[in-house]
Predicted model as a PDB file, atoms N, CA, C, CB and O in Angstrom, pLDDT in the B-factor column:
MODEL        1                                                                  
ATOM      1  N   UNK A   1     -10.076   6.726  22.225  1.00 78.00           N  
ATOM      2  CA  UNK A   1      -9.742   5.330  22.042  1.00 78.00           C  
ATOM      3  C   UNK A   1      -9.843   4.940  20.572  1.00 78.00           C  
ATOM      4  CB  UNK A   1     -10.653   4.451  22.890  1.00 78.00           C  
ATOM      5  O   UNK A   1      -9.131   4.160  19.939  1.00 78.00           O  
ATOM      6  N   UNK A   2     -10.888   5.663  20.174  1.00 81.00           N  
ATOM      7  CA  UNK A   2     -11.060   5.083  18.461  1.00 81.00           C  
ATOM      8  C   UNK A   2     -10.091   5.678  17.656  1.00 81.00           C  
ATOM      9  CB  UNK A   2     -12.548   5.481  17.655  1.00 81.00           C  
ATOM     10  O   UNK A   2      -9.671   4.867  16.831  1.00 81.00           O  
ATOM     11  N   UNK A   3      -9.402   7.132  17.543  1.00 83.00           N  
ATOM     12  CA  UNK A   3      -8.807   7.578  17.409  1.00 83.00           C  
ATOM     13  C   UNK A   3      -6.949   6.875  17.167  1.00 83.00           C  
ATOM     14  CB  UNK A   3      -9.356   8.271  18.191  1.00 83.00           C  
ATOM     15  O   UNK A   3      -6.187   7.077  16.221  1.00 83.00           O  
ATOM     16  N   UNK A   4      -6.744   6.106  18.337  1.00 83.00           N  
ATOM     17  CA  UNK A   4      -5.469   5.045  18.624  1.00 83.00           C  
ATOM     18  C   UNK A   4      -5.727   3.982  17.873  1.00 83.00           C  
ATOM     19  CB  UNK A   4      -5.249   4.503  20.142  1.00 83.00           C  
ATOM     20  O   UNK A   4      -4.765   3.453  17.317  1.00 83.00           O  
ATOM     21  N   UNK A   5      -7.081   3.417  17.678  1.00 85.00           N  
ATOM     22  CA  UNK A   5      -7.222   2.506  16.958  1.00 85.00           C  
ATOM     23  C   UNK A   5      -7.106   2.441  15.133  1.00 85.00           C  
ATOM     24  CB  UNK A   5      -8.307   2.221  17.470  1.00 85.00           C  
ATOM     25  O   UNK A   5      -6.782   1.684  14.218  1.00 85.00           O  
ATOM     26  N   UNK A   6      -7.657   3.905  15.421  1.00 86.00           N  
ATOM     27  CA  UNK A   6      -7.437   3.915  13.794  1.00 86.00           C  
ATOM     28  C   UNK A   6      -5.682   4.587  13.148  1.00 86.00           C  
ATOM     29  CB  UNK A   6      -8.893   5.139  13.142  1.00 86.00           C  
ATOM     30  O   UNK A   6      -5.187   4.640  12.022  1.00 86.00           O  
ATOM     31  N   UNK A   7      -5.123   5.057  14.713  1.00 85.00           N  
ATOM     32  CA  UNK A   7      -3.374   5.195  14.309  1.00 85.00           C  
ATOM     33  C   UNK A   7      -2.969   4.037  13.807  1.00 85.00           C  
ATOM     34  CB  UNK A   7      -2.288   5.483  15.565  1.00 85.00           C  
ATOM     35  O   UNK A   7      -2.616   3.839  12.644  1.00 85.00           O  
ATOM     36  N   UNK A   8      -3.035   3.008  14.972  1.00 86.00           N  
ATOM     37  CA  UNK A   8      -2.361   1.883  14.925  1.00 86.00           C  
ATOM     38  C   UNK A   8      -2.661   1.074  13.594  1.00 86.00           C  
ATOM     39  CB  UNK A   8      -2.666   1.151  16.134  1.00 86.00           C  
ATOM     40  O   UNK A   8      -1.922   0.215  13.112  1.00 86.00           O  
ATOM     41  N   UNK A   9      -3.628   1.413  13.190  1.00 87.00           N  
ATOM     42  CA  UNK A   9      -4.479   0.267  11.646  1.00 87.00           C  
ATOM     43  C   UNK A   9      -3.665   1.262  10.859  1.00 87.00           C  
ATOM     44  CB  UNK A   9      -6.823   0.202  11.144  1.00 87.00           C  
ATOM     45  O   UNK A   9      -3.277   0.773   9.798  1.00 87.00           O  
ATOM     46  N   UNK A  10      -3.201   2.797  11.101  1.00 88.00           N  
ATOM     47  CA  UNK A  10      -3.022   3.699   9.630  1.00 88.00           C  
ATOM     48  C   UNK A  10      -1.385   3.208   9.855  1.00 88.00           C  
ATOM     49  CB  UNK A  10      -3.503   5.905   9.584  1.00 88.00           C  
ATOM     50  O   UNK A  10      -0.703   3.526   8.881  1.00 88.00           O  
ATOM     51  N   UNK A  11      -0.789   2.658  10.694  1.00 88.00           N  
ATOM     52  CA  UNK A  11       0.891   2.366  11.023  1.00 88.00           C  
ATOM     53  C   UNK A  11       0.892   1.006  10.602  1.00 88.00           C  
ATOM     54  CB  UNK A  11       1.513   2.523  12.769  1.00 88.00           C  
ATOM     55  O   UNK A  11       1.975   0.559  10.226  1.00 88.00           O  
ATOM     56  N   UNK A  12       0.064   0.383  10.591  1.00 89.00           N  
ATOM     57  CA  UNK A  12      -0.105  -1.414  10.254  1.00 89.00           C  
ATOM     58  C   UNK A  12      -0.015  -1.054   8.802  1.00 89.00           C  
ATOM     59  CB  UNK A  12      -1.841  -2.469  10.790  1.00 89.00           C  
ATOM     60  O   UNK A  12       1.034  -1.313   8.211  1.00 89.00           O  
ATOM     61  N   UNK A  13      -1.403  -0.257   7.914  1.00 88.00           N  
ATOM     62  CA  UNK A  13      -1.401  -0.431   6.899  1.00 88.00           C  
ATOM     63  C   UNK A  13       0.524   0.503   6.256  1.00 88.00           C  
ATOM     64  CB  UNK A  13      -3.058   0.105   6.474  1.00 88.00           C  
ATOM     65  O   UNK A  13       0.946   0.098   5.172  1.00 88.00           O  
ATOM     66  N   UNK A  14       1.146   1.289   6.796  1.00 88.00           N  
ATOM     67  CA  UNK A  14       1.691   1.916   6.361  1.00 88.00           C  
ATOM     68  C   UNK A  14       3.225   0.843   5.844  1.00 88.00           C  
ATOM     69  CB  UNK A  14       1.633   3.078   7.295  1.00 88.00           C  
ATOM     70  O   UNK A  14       3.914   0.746   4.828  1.00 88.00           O  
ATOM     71  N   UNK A  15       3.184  -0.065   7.761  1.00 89.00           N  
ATOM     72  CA  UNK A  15       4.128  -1.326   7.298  1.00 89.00           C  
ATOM     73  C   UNK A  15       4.034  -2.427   6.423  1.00 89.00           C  
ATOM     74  CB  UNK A  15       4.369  -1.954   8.183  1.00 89.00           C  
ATOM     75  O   UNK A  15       5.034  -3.133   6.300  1.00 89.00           O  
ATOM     76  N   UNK A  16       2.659  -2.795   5.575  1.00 87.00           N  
ATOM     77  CA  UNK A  16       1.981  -3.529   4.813  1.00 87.00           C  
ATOM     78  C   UNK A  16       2.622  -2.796   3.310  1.00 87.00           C  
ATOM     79  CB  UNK A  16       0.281  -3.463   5.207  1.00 87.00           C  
ATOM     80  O   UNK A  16       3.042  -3.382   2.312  1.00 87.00           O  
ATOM     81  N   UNK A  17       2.542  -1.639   3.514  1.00 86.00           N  
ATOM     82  CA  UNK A  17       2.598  -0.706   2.015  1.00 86.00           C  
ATOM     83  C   UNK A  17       4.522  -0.746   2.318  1.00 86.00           C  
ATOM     84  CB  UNK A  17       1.459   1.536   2.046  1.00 86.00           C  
ATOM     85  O   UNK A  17       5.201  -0.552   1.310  1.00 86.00           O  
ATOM     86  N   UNK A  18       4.990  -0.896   3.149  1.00 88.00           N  
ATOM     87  CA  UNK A  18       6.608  -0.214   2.834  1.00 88.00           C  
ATOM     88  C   UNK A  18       7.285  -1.876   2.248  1.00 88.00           C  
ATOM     89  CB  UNK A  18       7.700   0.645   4.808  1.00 88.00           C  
ATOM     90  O   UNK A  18       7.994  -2.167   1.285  1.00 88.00           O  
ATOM     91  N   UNK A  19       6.743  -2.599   3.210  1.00 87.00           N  
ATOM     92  CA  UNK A  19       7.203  -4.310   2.555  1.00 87.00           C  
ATOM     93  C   UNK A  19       6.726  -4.661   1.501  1.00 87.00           C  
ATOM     94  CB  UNK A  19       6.805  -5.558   3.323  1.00 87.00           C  
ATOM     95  O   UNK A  19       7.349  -5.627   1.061  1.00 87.00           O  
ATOM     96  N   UNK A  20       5.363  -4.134   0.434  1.00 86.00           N  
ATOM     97  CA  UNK A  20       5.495  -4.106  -0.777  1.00 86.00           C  
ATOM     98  C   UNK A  20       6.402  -3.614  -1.529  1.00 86.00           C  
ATOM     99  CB  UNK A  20       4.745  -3.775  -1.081  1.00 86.00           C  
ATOM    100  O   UNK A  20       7.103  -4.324  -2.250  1.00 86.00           O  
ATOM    101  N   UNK A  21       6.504  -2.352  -1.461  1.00 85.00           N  
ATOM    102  CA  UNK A  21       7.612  -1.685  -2.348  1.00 85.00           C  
ATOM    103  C   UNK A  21       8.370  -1.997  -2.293  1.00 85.00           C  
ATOM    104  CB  UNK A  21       7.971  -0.710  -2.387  1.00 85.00           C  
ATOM    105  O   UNK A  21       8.872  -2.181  -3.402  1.00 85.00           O  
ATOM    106  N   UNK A  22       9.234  -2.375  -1.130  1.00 85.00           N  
ATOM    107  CA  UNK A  22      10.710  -3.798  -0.847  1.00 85.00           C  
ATOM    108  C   UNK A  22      10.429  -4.722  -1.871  1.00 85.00           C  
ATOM    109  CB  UNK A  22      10.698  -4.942   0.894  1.00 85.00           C  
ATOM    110  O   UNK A  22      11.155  -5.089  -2.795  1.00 85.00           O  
ATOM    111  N   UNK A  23       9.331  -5.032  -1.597  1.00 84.00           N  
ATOM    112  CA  UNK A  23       9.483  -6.639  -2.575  1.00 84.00           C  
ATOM    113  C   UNK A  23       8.834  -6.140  -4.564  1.00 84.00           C  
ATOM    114  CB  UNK A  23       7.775  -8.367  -1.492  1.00 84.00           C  
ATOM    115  O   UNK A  23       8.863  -6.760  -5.627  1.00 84.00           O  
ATOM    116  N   UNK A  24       8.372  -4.853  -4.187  1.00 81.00           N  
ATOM    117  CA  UNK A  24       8.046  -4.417  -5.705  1.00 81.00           C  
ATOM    118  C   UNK A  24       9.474  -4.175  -6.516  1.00 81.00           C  
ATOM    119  CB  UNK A  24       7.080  -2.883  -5.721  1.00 81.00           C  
ATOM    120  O   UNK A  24       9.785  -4.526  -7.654  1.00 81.00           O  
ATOM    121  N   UNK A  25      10.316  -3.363  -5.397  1.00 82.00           N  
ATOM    122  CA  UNK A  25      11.900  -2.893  -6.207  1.00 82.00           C  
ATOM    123  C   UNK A  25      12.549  -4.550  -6.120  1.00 82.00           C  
ATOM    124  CB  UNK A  25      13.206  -1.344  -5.007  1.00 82.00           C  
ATOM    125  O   UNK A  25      13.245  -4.542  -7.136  1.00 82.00           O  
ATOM    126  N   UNK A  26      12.702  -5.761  -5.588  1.00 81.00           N  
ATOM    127  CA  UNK A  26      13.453  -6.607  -5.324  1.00 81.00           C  
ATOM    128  C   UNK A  26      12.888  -7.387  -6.553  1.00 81.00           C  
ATOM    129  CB  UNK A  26      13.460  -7.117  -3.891  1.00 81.00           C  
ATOM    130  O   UNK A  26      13.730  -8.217  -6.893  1.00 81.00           O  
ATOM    131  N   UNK A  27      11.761  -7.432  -7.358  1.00 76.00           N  
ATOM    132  CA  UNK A  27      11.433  -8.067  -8.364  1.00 76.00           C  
ATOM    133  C   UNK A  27      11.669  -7.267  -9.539  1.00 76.00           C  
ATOM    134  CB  UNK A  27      10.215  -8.498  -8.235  1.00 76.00           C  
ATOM    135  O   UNK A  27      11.674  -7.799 -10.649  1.00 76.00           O  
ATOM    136  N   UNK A  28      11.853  -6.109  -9.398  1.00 75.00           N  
ATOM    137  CA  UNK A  28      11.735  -5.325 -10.682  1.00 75.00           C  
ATOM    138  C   UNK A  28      13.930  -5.471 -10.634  1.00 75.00           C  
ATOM    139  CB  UNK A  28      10.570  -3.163 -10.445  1.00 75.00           C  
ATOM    140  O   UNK A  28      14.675  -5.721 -11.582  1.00 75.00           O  
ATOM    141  N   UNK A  29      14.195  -5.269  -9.568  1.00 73.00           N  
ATOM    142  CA  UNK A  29      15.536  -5.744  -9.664  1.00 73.00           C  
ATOM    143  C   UNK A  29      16.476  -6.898 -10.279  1.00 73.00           C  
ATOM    144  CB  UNK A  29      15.685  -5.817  -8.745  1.00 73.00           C  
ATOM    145  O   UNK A  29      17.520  -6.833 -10.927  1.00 73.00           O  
ATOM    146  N   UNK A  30      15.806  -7.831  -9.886  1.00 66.00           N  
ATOM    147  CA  UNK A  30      15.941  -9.442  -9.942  1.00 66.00           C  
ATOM    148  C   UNK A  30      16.127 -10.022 -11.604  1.00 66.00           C  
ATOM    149  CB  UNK A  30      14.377 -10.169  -9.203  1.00 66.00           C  
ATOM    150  O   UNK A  30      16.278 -11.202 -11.923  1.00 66.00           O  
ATOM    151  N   UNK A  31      16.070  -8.898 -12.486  1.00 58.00           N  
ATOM    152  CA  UNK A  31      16.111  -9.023 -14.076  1.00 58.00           C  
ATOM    153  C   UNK A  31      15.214  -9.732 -15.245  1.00 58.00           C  
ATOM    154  CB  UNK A  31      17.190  -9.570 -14.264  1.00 58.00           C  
ATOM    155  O   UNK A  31      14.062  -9.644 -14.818  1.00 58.00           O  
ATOM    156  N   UNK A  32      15.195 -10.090 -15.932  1.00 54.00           N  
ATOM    157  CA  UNK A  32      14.223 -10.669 -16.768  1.00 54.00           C  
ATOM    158  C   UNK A  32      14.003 -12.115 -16.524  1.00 54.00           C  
ATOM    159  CB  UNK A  32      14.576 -10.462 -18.119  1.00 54.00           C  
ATOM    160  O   UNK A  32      13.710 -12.940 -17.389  1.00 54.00           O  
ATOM    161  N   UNK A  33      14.169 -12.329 -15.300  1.00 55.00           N  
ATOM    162  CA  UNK A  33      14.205 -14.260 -15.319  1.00 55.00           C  
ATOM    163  C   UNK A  33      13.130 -14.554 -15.031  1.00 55.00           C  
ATOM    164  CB  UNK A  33      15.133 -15.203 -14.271  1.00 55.00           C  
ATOM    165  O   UNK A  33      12.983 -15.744 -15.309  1.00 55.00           O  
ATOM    166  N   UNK A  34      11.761 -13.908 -14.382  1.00 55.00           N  
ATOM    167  CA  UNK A  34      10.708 -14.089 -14.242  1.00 55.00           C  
ATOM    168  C   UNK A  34       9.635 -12.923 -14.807  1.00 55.00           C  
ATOM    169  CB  UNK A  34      10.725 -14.389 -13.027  1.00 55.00           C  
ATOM    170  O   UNK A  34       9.416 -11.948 -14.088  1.00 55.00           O  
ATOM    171  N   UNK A  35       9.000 -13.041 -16.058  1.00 59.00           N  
ATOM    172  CA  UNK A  35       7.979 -12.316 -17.162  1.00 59.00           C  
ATOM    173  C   UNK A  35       7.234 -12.956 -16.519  1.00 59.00           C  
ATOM    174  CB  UNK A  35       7.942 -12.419 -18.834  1.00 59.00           C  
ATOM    175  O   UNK A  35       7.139 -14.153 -16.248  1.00 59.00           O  
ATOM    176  N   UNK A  36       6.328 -11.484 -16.117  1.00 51.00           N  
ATOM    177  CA  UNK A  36       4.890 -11.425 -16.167  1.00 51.00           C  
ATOM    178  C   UNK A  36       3.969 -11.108 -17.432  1.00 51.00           C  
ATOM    179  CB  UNK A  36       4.606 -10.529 -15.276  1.00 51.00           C  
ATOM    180  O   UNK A  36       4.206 -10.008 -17.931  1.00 51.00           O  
ATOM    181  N   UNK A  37       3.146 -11.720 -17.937  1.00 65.00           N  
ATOM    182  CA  UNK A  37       2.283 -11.529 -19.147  1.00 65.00           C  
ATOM    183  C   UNK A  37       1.332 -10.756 -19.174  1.00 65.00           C  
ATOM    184  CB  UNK A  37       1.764 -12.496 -19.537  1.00 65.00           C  
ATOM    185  O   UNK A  37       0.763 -10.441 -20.219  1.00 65.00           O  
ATOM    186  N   UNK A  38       0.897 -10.175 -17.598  1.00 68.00           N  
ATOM    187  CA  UNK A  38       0.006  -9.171 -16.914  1.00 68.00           C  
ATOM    188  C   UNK A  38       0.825  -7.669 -17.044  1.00 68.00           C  
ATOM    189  CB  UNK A  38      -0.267  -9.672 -15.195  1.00 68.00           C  
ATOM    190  O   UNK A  38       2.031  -7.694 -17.288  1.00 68.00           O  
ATOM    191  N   UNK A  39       0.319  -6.735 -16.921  1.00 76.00           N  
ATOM    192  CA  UNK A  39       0.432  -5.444 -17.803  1.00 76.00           C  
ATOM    193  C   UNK A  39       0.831  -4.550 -16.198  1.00 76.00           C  
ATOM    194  CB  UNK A  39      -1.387  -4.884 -18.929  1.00 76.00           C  
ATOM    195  O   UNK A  39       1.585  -3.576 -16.206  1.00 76.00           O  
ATOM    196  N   UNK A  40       0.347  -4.949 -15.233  1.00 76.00           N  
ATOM    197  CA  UNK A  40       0.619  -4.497 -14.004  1.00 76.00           C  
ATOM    198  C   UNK A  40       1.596  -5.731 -12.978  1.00 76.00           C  
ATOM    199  CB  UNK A  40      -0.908  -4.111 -13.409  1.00 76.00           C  
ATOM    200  O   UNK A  40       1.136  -6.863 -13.123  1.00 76.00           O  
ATOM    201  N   UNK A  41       2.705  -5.675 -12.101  1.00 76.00           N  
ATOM    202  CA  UNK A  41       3.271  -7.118 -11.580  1.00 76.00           C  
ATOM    203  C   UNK A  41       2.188  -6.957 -10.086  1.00 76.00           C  
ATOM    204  CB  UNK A  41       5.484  -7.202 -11.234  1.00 76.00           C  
ATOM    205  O   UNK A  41       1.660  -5.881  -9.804  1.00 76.00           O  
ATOM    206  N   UNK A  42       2.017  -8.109  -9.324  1.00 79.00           N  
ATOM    207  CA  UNK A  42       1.555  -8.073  -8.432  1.00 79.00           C  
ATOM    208  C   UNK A  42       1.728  -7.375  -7.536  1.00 79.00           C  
ATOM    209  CB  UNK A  42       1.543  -8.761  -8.217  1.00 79.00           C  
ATOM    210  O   UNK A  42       0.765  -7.136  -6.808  1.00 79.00           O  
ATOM    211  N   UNK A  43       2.910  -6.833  -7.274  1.00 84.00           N  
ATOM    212  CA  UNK A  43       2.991  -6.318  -6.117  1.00 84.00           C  
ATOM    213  C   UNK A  43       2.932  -4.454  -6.157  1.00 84.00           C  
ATOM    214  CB  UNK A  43       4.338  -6.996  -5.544  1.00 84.00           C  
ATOM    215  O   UNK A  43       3.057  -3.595  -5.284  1.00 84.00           O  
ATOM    216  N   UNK A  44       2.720  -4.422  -7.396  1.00 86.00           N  
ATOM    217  CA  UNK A  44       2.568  -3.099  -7.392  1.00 86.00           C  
ATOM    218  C   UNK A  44       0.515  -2.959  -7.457  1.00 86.00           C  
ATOM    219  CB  UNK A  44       3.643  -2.414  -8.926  1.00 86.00           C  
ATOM    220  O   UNK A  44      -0.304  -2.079  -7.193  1.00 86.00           O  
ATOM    221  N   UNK A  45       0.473  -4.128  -7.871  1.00 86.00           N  
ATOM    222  CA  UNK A  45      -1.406  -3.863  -7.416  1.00 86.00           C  
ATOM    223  C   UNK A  45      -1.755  -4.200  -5.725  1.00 86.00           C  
ATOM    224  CB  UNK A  45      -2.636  -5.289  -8.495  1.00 86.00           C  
ATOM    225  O   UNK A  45      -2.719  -3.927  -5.010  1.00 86.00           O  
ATOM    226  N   UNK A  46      -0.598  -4.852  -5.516  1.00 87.00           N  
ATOM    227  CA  UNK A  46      -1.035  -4.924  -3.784  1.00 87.00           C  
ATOM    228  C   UNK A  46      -0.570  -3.547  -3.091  1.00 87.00           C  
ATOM    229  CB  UNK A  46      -0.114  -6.355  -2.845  1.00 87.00           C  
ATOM    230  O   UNK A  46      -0.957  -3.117  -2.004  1.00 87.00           O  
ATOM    231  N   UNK A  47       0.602  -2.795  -4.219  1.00 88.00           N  
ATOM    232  CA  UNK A  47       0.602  -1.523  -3.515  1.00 88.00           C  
ATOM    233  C   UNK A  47      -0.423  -0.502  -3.646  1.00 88.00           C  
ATOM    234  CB  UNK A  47       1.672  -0.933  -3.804  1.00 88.00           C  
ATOM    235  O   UNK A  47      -0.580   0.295  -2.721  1.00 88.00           O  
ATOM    236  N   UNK A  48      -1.108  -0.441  -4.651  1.00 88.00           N  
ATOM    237  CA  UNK A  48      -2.314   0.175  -5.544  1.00 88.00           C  
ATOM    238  C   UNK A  48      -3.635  -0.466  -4.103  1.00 88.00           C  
ATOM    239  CB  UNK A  48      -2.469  -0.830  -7.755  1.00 88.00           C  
ATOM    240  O   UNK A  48      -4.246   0.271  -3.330  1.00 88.00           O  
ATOM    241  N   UNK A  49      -3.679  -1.327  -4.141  1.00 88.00           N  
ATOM    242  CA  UNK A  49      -4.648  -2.006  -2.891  1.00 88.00           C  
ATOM    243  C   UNK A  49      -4.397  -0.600  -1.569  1.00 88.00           C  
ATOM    244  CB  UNK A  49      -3.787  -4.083  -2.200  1.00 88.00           C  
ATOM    245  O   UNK A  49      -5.085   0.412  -1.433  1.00 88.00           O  
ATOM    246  N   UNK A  50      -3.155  -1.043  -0.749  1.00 88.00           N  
ATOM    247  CA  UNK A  50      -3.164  -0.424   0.296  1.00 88.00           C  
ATOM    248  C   UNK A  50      -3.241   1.199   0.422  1.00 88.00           C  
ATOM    249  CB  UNK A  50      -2.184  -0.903   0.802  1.00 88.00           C  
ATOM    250  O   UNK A  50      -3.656   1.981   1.277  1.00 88.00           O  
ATOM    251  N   UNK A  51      -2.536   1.329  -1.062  1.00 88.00           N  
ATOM    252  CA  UNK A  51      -3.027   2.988  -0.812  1.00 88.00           C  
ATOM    253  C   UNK A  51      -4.461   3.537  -0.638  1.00 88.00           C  
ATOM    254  CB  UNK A  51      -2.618   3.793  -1.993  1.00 88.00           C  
ATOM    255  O   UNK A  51      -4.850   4.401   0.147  1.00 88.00           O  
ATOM    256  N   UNK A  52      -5.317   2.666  -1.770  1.00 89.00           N  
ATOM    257  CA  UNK A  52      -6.461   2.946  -1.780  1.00 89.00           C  
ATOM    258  C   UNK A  52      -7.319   2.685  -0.274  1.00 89.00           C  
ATOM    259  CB  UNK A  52      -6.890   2.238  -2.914  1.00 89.00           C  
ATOM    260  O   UNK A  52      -8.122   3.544   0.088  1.00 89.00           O  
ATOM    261  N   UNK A  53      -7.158   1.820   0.310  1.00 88.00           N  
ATOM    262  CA  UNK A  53      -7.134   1.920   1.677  1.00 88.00           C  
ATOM    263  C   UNK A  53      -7.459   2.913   3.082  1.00 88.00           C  
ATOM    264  CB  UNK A  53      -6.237   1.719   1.661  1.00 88.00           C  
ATOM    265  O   UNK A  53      -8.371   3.064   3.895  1.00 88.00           O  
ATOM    266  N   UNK A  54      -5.495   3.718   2.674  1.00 85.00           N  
ATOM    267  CA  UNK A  54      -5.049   4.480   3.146  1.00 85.00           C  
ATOM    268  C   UNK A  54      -5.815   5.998   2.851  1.00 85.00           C  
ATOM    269  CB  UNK A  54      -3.833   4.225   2.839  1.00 85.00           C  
ATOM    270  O   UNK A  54      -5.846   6.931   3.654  1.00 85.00           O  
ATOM    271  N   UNK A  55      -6.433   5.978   1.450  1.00 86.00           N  
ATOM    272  CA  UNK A  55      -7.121   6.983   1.084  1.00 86.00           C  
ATOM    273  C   UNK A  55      -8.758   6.729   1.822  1.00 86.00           C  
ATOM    274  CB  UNK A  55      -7.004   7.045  -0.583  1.00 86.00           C  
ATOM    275  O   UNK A  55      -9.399   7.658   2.314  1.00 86.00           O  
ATOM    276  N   UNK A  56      -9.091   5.750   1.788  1.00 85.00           N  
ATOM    277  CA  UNK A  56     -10.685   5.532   2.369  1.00 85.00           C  
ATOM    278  C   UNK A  56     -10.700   5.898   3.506  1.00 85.00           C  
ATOM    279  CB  UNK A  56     -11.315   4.158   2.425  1.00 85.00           C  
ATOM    280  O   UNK A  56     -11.545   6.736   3.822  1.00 85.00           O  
ATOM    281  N   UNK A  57      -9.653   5.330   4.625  1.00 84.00           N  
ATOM    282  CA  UNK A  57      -9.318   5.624   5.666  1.00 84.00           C  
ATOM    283  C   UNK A  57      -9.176   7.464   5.894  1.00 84.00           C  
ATOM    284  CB  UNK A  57      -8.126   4.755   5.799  1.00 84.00           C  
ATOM    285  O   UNK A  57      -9.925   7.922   6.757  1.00 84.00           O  
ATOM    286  N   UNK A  58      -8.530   8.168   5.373  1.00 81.00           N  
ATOM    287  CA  UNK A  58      -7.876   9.275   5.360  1.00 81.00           C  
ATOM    288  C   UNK A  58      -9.026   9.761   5.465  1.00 81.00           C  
ATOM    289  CB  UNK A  58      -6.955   9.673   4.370  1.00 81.00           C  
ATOM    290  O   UNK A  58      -9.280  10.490   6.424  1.00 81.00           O  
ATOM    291  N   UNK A  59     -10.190   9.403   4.295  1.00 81.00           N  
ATOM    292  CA  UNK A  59     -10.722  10.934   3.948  1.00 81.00           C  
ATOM    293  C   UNK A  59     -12.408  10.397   4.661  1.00 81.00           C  
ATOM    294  CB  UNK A  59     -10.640  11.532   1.693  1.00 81.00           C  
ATOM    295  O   UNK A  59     -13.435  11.073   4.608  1.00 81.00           O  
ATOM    296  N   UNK A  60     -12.293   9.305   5.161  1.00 81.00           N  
ATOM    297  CA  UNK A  60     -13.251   8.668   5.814  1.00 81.00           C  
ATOM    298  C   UNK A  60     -13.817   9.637   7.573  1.00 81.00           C  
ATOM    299  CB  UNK A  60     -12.468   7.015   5.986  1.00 81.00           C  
ATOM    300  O   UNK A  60     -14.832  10.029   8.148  1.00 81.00           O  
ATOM    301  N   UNK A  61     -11.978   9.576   7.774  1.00 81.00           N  
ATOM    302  CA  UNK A  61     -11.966   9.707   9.201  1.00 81.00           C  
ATOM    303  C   UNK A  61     -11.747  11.509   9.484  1.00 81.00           C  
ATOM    304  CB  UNK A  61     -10.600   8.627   9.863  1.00 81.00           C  
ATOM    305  O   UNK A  61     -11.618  12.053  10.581  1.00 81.00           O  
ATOM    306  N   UNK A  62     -11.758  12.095   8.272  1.00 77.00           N  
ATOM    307  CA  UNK A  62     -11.064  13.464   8.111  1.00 77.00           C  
ATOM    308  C   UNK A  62      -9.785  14.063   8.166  1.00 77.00           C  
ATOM    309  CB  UNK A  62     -11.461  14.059   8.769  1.00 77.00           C  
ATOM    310  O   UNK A  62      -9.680  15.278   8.332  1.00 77.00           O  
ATOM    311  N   UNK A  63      -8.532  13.121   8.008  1.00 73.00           N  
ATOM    312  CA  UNK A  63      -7.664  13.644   7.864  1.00 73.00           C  
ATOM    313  C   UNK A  63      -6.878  13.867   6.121  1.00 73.00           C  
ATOM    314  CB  UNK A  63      -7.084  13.006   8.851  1.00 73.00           C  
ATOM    315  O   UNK A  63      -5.847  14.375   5.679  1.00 73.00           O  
ATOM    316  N   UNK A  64      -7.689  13.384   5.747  1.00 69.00           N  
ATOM    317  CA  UNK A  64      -7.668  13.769   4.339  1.00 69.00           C  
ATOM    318  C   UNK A  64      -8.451  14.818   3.629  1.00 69.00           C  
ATOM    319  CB  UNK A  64      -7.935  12.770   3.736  1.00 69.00           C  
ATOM    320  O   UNK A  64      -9.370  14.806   4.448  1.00 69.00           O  
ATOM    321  N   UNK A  65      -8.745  15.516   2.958  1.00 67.00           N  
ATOM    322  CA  UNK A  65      -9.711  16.309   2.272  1.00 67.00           C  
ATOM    323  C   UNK A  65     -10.653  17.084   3.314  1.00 67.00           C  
ATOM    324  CB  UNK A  65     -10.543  15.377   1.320  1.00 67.00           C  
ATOM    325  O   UNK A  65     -11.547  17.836   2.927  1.00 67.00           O  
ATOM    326  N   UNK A  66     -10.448  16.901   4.336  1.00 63.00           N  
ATOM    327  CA  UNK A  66     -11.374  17.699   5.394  1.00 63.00           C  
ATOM    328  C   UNK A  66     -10.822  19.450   5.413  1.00 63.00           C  
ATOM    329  CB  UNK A  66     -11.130  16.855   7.186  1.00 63.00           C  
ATOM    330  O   UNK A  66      -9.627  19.721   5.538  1.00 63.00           O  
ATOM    331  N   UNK A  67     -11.753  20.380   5.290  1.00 55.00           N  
ATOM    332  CA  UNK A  67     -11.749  21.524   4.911  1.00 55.00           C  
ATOM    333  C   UNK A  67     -10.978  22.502   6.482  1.00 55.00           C  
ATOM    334  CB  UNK A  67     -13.426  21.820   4.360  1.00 55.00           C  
ATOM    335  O   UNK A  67     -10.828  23.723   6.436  1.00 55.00           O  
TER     336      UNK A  67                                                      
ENDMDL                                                                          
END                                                                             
């Protein structure tokens, strides 16, 4: 059961991470009409967020780095 639970959270976070990058390429698309003064744009730190996540998760539960 815990196992399904933690699919379904690793498929949630995975649809969380694919609608960033949509909206990371749709701003980086969209041309110079909106400058950010920040060195990173938001949505690539909300993608930076979920991976890190995805990595806690991974190597938490052993499907990451597990020998």
């Amino acid at each position: 059961m815990l196992r399904l639970i933690l699919l379904l959270s690793f498929v949630a976070v995975l649809a969380l991470g694919f609608l960033a990058v949509l909206g990371a390429v749709r701003v980086m698309a969209g041309g110079a009409a909106d400058k950010d003064p920040e060195l990173m744009p938001a949505p690539f730190r909300r993608i930076s967020y979920i991976v890190l996540v995805v990595l806690m998760v991974g190597v938490t539960s052993g499907w990451l780095g597990s020998a």
